[in-house]
C-alpha positions, 0 to 999 in steps of 0.5 A: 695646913694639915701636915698629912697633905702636904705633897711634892711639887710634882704631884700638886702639878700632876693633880692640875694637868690631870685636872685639866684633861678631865675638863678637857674630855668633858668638853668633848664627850659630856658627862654627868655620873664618874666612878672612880674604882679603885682610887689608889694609885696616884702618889700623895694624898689619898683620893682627891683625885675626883675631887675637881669633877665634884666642883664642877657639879658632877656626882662622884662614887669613889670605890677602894678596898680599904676601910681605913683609907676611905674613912679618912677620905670622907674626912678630906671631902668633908673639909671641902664640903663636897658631896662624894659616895663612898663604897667598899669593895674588897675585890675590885674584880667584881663591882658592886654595881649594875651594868651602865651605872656611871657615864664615866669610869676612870682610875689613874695609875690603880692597875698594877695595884690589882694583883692578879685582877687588871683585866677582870677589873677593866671588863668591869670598868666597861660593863659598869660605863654608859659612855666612857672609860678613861684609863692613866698609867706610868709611862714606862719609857720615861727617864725616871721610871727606869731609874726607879725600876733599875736604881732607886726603888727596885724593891716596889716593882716587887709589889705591883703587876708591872704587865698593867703598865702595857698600853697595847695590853690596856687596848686589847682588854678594852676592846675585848671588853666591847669598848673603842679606843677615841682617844690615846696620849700623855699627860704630866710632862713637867721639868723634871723626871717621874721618880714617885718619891719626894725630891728630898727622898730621892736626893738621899738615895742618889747619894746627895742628901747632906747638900742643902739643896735637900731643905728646899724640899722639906720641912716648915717652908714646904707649903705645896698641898692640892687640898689647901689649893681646892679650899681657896688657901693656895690660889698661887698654885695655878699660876705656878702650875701654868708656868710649868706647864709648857710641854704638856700644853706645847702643840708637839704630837704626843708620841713626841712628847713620850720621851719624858712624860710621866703619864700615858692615857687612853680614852675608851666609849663603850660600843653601843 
């Protein structure tokens, strides 16, 4: 296993649900072309989040505004001897692309990265799209993302656009953008509360990191990766995933499961 994409548990099962509402969405509403702009924001490693879309014979075009962390994204789909089309923008307020381009446009968790730029990127989003737009962000009603923002990790609500975090503001820019809503819910309702940090991290910052508790999330018997899962290495992941899955999979009304999930979504067409 390559250290570097190690990952928590979290994100593993954050990739998979994701994974499977992606398939779910193409069940409904076919698509052939995606574009996924920006890639960052999802905990973890670095693109892949596409990855699974790739294997189900779609083109993929991921766009980022760094040069470095697309080299090594190549990288990673090279180990997966996937076809992917790279681009670099700088701003990803204007993409380089014509209008209708892709069947699907998508980020997860990228807005708030944006600084000063969400609502120009949305527009793009909608213009670049013949079909859809599909959007994921942090749910800022969940337990974990308080604590982060009031108790562990105050100093990162400094370096993002927290106002992208706003699902009736995400709606009014789609709909200005000439886009109807088909679609809106939650997805990654695990066990355990959204932190955006490894377990053993978040032990230490709450005072707890000289229990032992603490090894069982790091180190040589930490094995978790979504690219040794998507390589064939990990088959054991999906079943562990499965397990865990009960609420994101429970037939609950997704305002019900609101209270805890990590994730809010919505699902756009493009008008006309």
């Amino acid at each position: 296993m390559n250290p570097a994409t190690v990952e928590g548990l979290g994100v593993v099962y954050e990739r998979l649900v994701l994974n499977d509402l992606l398939e779910r969405i193409d069940q409904r509403v076919p698509f052939r072309t995606v574009l996924e702009a920006p890639v960052y924001g999802m905990a973890g490693v670095d693109g892949i989040n596409s990855v699974r879309l790739a294997q189900l014979g779609k083109r993929v075009t991921l766009l980022d505004v760094d040069r470095e962390r697309l080299a090594t994204i190549r990288a990673l789909w090279d180990q997966l001897a996937l076809p992917v089309d790279l681009v670099f923008n700088r701003d990803p307020r204007r993409l380089p692309f014509a209008d209708r381009s892709f069947d699907l446009v998508w980020n997860f968790a990228a807005l708030w990265h944006v600084l000063g730029g969400a609502g120009a990127l949305i527009h793009e989003m909608a213009r670049v799209s013949r079909d859809l737009v599909f959007i994921a962000m942090p749910n800022q009603a969940q337990l974990g993302y308080l604590l982060r923002k009031y108790a562990i990790d105050k100093a990162f609500f400094s370096k993002v656009d927290e106002r992208w975090v706003s699902v009736a503001r995400i709606k009014r820019t789609l709909r200005e953008a000439g886009c109807r809503i088909i679609e809106e819910g939650v997805l990654d309702v695990p066990p355990w509360p959204d932190t955006c940090m490894p377990a053993s991290e978040f032990l230490r910052r709450v005072g707890l990191g000289a229990l032992p508790l603490r090894s069982r999330f790091e180190g040589e018997g930490w094995k978790w990766s979504t690219m040794d899962y998507y390589a064939g290495l990990a088959p054991s992941v999906r079943a562990t995933v499965d397990r865990l899955a009960v609420f994101d999979r429970a037939p609950l009304p997704w305002q019900v499961k609101t209270v805890w999930a990590h994730h809010h979504y919505l699902l756009a067409r493009r008008n006309g």
